[in-house]
C-alpha positions as CSV (number, residue, x, y, z in Angstrom):
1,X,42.1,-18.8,-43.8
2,X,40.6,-19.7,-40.4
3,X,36.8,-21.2,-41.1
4,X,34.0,-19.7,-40.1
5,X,33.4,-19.9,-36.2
6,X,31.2,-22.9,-35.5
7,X,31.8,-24.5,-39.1
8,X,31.1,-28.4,-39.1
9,X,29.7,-28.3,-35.3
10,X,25.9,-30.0,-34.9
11,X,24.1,-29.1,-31.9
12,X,24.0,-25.4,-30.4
13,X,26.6,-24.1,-27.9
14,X,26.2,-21.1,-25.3
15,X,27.5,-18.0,-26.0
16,X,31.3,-18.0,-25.4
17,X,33.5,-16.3,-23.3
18,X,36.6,-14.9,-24.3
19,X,36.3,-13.6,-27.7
20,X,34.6,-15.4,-30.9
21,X,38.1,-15.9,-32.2
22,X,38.9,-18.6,-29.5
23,X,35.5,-20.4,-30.8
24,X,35.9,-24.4,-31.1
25,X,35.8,-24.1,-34.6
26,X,37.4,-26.8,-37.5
27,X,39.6,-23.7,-38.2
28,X,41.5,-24.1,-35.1
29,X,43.2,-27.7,-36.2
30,X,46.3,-27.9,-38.5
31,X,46.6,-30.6,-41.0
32,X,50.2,-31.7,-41.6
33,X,50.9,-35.1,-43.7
34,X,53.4,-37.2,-43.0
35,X,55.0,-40.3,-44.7
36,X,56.8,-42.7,-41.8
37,X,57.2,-46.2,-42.9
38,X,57.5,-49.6,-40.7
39,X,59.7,-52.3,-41.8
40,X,56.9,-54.6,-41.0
41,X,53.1,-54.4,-41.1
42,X,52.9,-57.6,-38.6
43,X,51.3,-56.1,-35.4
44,X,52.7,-58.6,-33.3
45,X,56.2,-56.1,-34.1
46,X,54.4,-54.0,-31.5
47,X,54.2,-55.7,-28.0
48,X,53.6,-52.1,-26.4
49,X,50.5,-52.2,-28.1
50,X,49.3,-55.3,-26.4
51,X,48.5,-55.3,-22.6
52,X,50.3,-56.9,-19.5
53,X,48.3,-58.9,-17.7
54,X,45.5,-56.8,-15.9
55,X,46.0,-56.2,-12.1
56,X,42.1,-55.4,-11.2
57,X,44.1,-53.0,-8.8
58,X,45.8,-50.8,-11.3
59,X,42.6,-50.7,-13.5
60,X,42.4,-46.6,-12.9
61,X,45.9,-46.0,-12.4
62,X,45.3,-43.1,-15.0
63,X,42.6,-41.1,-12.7
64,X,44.1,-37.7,-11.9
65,X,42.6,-34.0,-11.4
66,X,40.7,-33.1,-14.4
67,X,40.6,-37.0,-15.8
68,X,38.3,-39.3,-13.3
69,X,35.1,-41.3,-13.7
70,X,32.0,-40.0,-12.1
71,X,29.0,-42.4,-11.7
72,X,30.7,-44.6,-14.4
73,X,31.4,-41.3,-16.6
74,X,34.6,-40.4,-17.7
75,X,35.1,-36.4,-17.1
76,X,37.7,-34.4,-18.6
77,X,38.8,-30.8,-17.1
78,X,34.9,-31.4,-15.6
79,X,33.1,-32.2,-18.8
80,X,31.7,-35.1,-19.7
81,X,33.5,-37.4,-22.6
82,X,30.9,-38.7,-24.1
83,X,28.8,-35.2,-24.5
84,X,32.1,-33.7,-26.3
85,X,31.9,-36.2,-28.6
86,X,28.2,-35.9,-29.3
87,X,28.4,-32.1,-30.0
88,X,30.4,-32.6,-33.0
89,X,30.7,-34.8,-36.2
90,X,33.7,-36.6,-36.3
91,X,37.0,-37.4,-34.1
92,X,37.8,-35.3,-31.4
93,X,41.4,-34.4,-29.4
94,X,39.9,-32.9,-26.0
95,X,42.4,-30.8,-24.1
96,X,43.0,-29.8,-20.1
97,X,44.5,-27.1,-20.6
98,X,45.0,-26.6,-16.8
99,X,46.8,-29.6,-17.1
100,X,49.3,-28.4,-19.7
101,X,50.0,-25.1,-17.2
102,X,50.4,-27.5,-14.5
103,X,52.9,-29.8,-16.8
104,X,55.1,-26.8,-17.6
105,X,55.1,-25.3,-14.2
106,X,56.0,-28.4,-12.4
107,X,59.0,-28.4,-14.9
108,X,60.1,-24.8,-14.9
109,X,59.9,-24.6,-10.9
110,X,62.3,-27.6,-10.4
111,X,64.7,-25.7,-12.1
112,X,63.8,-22.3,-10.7
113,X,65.1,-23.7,-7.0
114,X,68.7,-23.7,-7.9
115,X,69.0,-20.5,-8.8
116,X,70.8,-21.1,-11.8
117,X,70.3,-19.6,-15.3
118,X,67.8,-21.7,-17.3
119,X,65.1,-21.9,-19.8
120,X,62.2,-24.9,-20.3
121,X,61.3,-24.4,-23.9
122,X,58.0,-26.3,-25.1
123,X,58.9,-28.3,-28.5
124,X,55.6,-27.0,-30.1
125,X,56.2,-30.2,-32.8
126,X,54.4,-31.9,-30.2
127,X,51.2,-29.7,-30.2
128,X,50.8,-26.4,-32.0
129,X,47.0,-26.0,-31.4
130,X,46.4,-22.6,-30.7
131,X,45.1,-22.6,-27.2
132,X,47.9,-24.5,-25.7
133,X,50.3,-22.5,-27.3
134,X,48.6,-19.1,-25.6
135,X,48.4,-21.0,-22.3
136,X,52.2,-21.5,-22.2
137,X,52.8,-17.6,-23.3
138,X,50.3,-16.8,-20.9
139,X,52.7,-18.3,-18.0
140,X,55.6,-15.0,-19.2
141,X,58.5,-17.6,-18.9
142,X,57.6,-20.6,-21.5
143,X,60.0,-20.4,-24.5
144,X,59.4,-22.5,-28.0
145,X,61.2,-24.9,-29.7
146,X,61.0,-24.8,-33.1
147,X,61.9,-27.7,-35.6
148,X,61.4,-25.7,-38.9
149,X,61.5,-22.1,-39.8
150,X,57.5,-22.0,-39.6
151,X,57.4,-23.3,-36.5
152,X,59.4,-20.0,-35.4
153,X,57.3,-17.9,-37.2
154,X,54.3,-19.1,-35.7
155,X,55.6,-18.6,-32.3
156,X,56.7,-14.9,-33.2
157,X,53.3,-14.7,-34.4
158,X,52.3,-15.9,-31.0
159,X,53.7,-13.4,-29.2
160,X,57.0,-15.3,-28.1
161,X,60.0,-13.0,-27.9
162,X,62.8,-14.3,-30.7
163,X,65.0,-14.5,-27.4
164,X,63.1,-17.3,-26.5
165,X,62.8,-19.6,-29.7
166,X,65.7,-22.2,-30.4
167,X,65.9,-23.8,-33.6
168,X,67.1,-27.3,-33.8
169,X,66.4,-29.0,-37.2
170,X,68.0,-31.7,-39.9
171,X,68.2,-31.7,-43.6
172,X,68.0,-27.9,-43.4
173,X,68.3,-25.8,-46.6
174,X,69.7,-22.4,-47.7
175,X,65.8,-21.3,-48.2
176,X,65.4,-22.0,-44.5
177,X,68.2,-20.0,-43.3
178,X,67.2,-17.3,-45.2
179,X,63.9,-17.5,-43.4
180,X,65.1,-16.8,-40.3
181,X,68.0,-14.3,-41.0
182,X,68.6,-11.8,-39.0
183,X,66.0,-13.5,-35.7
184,X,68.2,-13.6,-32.3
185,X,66.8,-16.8,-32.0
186,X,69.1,-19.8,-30.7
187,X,70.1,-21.4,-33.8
188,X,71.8,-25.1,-33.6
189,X,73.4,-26.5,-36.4
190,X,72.6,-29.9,-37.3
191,X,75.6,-30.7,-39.3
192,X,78.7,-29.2,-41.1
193,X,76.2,-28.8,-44.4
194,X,74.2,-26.3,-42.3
195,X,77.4,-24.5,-40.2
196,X,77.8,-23.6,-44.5
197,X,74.4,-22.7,-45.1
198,X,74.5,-20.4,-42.2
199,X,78.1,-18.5,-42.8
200,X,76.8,-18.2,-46.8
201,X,73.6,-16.5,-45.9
202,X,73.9,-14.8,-42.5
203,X,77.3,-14.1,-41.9
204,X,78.8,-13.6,-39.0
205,X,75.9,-14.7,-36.4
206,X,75.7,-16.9,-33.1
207,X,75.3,-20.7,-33.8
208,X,74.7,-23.9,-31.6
209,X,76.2,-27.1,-32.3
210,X,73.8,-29.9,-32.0
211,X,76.3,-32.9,-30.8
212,X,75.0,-36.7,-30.7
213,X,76.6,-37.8,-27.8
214,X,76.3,-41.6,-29.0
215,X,74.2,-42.3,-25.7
216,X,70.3,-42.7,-26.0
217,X,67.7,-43.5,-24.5
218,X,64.0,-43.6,-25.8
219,X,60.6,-45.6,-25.1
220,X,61.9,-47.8,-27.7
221,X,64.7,-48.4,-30.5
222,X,62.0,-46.5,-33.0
223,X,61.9,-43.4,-30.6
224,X,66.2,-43.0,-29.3
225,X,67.6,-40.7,-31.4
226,X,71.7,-41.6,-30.7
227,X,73.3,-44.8,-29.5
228,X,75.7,-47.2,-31.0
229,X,73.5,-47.3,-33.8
230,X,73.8,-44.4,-36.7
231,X,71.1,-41.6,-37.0
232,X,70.8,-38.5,-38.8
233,X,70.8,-36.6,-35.8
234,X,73.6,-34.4,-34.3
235,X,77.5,-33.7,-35.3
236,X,79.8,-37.1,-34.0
237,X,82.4,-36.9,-32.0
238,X,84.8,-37.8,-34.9
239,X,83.9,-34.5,-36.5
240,X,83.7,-32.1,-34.0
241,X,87.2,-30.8,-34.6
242,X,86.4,-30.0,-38.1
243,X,82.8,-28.9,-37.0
244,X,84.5,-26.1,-34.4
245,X,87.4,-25.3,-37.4
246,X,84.6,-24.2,-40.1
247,X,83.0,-22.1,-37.6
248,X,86.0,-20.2,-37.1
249,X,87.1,-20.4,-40.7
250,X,83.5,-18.8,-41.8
251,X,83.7,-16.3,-39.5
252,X,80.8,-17.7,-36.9
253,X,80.4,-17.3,-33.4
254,X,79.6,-20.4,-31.2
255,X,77.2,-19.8,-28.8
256,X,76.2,-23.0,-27.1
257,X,75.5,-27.1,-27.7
258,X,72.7,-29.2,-27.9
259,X,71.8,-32.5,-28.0
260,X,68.5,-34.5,-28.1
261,X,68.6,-38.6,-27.5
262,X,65.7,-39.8,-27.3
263,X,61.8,-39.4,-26.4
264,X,59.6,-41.2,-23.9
265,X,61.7,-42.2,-21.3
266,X,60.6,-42.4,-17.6
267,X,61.5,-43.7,-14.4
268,X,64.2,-45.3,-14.0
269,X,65.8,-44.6,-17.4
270,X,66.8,-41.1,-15.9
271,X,70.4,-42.5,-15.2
272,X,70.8,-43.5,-18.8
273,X,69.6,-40.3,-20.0
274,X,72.0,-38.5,-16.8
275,X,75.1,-40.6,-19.2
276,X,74.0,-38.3,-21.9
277,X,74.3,-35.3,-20.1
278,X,77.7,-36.0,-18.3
279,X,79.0,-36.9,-22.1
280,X,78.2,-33.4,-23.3
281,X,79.3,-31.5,-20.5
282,X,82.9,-33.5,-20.9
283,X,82.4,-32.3,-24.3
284,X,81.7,-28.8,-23.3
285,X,84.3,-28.8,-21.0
286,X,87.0,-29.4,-24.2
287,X,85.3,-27.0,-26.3
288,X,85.1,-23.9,-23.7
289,X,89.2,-24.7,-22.7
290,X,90.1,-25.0,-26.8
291,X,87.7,-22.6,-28.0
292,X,86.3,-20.1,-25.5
293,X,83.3,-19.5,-23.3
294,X,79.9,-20.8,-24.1
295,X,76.4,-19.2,-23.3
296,X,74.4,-22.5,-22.3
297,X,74.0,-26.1,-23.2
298,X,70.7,-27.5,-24.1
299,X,70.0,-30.8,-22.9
300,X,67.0,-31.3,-25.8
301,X,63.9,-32.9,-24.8
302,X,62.2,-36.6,-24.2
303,X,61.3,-36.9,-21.2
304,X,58.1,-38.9,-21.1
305,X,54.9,-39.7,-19.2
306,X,53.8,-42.7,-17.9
307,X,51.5,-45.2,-20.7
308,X,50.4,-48.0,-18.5
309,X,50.0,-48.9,-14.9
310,X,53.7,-50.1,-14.7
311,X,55.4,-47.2,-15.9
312,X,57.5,-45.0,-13.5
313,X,57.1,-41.4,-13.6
314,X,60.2,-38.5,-14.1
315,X,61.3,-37.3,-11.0
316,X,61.5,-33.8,-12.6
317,X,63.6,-32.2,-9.3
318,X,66.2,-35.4,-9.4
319,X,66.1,-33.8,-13.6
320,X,66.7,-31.0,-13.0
321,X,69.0,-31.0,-9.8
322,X,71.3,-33.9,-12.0
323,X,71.3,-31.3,-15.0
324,X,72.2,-28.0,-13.1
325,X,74.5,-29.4,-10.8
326,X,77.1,-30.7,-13.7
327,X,76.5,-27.4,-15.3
328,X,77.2,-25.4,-12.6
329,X,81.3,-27.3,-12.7
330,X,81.4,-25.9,-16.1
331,X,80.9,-22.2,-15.0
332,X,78.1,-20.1,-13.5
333,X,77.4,-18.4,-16.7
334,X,76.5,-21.1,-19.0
335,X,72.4,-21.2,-19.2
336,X,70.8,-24.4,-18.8
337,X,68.0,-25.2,-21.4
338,X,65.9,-28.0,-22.0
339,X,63.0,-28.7,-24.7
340,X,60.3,-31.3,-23.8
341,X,56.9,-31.6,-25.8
342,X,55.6,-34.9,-24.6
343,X,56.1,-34.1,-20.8
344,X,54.4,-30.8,-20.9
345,X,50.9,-32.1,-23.2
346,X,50.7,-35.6,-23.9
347,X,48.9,-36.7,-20.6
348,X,46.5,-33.6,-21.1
349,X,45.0,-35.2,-24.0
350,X,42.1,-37.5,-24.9
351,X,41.0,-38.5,-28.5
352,X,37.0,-39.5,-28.5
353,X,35.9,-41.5,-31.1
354,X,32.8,-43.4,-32.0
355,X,32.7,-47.2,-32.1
356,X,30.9,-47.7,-35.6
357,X,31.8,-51.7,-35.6
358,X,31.9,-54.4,-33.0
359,X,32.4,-58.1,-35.1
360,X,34.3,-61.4,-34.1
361,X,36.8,-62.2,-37.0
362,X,38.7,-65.0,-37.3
363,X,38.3,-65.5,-33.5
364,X,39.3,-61.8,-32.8
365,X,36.6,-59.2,-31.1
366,X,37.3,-56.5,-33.5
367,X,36.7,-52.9,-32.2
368,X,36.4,-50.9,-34.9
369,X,36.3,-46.9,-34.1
370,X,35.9,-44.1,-36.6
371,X,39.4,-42.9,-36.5
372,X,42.5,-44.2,-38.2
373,X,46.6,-43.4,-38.1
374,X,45.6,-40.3,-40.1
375,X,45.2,-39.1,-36.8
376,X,47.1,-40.6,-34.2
377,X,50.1,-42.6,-35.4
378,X,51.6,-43.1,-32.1
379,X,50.1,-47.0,-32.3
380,X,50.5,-48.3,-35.8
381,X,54.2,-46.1,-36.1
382,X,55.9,-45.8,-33.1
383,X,54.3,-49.0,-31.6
384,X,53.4,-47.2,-28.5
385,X,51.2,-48.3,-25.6
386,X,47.7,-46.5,-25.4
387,X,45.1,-47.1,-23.0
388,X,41.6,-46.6,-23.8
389,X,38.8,-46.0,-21.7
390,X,34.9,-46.6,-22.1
391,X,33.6,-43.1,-21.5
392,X,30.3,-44.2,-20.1
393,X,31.7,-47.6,-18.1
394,X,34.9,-46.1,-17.2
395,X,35.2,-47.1,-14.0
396,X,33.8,-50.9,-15.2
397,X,35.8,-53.9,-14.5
398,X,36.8,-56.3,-18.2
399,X,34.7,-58.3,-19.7
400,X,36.2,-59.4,-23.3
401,X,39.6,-59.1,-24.9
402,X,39.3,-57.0,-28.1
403,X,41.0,-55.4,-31.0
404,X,40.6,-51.6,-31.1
405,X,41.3,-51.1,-35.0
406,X,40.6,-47.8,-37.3
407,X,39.1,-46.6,-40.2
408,X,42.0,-46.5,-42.3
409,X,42.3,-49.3,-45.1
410,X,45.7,-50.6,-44.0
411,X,47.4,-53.5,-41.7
412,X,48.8,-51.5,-39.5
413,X,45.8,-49.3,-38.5
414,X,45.5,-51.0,-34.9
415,X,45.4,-48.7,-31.4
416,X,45.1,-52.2,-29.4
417,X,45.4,-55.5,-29.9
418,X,44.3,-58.4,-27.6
419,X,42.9,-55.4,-24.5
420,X,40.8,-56.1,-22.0
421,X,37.6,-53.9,-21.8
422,X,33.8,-53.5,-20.8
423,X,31.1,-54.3,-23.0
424,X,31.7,-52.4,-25.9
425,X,28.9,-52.0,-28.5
426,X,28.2,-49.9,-31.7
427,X,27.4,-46.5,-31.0
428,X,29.6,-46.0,-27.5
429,X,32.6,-43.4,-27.2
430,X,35.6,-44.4,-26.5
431,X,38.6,-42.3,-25.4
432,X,42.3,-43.1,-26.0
433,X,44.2,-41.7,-23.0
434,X,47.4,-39.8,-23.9
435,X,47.0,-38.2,-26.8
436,X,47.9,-34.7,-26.5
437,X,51.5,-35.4,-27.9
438,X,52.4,-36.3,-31.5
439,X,48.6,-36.5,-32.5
440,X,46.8,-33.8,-34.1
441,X,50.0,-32.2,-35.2
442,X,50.4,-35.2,-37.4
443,X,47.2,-35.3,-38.9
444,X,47.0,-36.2,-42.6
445,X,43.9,-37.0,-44.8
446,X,45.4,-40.8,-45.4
447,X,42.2,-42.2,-47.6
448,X,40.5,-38.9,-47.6
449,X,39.4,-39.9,-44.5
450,X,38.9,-36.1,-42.0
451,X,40.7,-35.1,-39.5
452,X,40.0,-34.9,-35.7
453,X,38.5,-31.5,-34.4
454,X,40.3,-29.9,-31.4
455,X,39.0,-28.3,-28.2
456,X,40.7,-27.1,-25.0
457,X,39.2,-27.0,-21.4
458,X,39.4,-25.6,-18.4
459,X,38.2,-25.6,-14.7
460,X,40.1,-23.0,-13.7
461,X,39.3,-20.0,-15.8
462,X,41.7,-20.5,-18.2
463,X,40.9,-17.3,-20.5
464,X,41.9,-19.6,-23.4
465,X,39.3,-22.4,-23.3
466,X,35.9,-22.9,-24.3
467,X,32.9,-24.0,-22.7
468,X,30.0,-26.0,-22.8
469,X,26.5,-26.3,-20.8
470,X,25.5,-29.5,-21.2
């Protein structure tokens, strides 16, 4: 049951416009625990998590529209950072949701200038709070990709046509097949386990065959999902025949393959991840002159953003033009699809916390904020790179290395180790950059500690955003 509006919020707020229902209200976040486990709790396993050295040139090389300082403030979607974050009592993931639109629609229109069949589906694993999700219906052409049979109610609840939800999932079970029997959703099998599940509980439908195309790329080994290396992921090469000679035997129709390598990527990796794509067009190619026609190959997701001044960005028309074009020597017919979550909302999210501790230890400035790994993991798990920003000295040059650490009572719960920063004392906000991926649809209540609140902004009359008068 949603809370009541304005539950948990200190300090008034002006009347809000559109409807009470899109109130910034604790009843908009989701809490969702997870259990990932490192092989080692020694934070020098993370490099990403420790800076390059600084070039005092590429100290803003995050400023954008809707994320800039302004007389040493930091503003997001034209509100101020620290104000957010004194308006409420814990954590909070702030949202441009103009940003998100934009995200999508940079994507979508690459792909819209070839003329050829496609469909950008958001992977709403990444974020599922409400108001991004209505911003991307709101466009009329975003699709969703789902990862579990709630995920594709939710977007039918959302007012996605089933035409334009793909399932893509691992470990699935006969109770979620029976969840979504019947949906004309696109349905990719995982393995020859769930080609089984499928033919024993809705017989006779469409499938997709996820492949893993044994080429990966990812930010890192802990985020590339094929390679040389074995995963869980996809159906291998070595078992395709008998993958395409159950679905006949059951009685199945294949409709199309998938794949997924990897997430994070940017820049120059593009021509790894273009290996990936002419592997399972080669492999689409057997399949359509052995078994038939297909209706589209979807090319999964993972295309990043950029985490620190050095990081390339994707060229989304060289994506899209490398993607379409080896399609199209397949057959005009076959639709193109692919499934990013990162790309389209991590770079439109900040998390503002409070610094509550600022101690040397053991000759280490310790930073200590009142958020953990409870609600961003994408640190102390996946050993990614996040940049954090004073929000009232953002535009200030360094003056210490620190340690930016969290409140949860474990090793691993470190955002930054060894960063250069202002003056940073008790009391300030900071604001981890990047955080609208992998964040708050993760949240858990690890040492009962709460969960972030969620907002999203606009400057541009997004009808889906709230708004403050500060």
């Amino acid at each position: 049951m949603r809370a009541p509006v304005g539950a948990g919020i200190s300090g008034p707020f002006p009347p809000f416009s559109p409807p009470a229902s899109r109130r910034f209200s604790p009843g908009l976040l989701s809490r969702v625990s997870v259990n990932i486990h490192w092989r080692s709790h020694d934070v020098n396993r993370f490099p990403q998590i420790r800076p390059a050295a600084l070039d005092p040139a590429h100290q803003n090389w995050w400023v954008r529209d809707g994320l800039r300082p302004e007389t040493h403030r930091l503003q997001i979607a034209g509100h101020d950072a620290e104000q957010l974050l004194r308006h409420v009592d814990r954590p909070l993931f702030a949202y441009d949701l103009d940003r998100v639109e934009a995200n999508y629609m940079r994507l979508h229109d690459a792909f819209a200038r070839h003329g050829h069949p496609f469909q950008v589906f958001f992977a709403v694993k990444a974020n599922r709070f409400r108001p991004i999700v209505e911003t991307l219906r709101a466009t009329g052409v975003a699709g969703i990709d789902a990862a579990s049979p709630r995920e594709v109610l939710y977007a039918l609840e959302m007012g996605f046509p089933a035409e334009k939800i793909t399932f893509t999932n691992v470990s699935v079970s006969h109770r979620d097949i029976e969840q979504l029997k019947g949906l004309p959703i696109m349905l990719n099998c995982d393995s020859l386990s769930v080609i089984n599940k499928v033919a024993d509980v809705d017989p006779g439908r469409a499938i997709g065959l996820r492949i893993n195309p044994q080429v990966g790329v990812g930010i890192n080994d802990n985020l590339t999902y094929a390679g040389q290396r074995a995963t869980k992921f996809g159906i291998y090469l070595d078992r395709l025949p008998e993958a395409l000679e159950l679905i006949q035997k059951r009685g199945l129709r294949l409709q199309g393959l998938h794949m997924h390598v990897g997430c994070g990527w940017t820049g120059s990796a593009i021509t790894q991840y273009f290996q990936a794509v002419d592997r399972l067009t080669a492999i689409a190619r057997q399949v359509i002159d052995t078994h038939g026609p297909l209706e589209y190959l979807n090319f999964g997701g993972g295309l990043g953003v950029p985490l620190t001044a050095g990081d390339g960005s994707v060229d989304v028309n060289l994506y899209a033009e490398g993607i379409v074009e080896r399609v199209r020597q397949l057959g005009l017919g076959i639709k193109v699809c692919v499934e990013p979550g990162d790309y389209i909302v991590k770079d439109s999210g900040v998390l503002l916390s409070e610094v509550v501790m600022v101690e040397e230890k053991g000759g280490t400035e310790f930073v200590g904020v009142n958020t953990g790994f409870n609600v961003h993991t994408g640190a102390s798990h996946y050993g990614l790179y996040q940049e954090f920003v004073h929000s009232t000295r953002a535009d200030f040059g360094p003056e210490k290395n620190v340690t930016i650490v969290g409140n949860i009572n474990e090793v691993i719960d470190v955002f930054a180790a060894d960063r250069p920063m202002p003056l940073i004392e008790e009391g300030d906000v900071l604001a981890m950059l990047n955080a609208g991926g992998y964040g708050a649809s993760m949240m858990m209540e690890h040492c009962l500690r709460e969960p972030a609140m969620q907002v999203g902004l606009s400057q541009k009359g997004n009808p889906f955003a709230q708004r403050f008068d500060f």
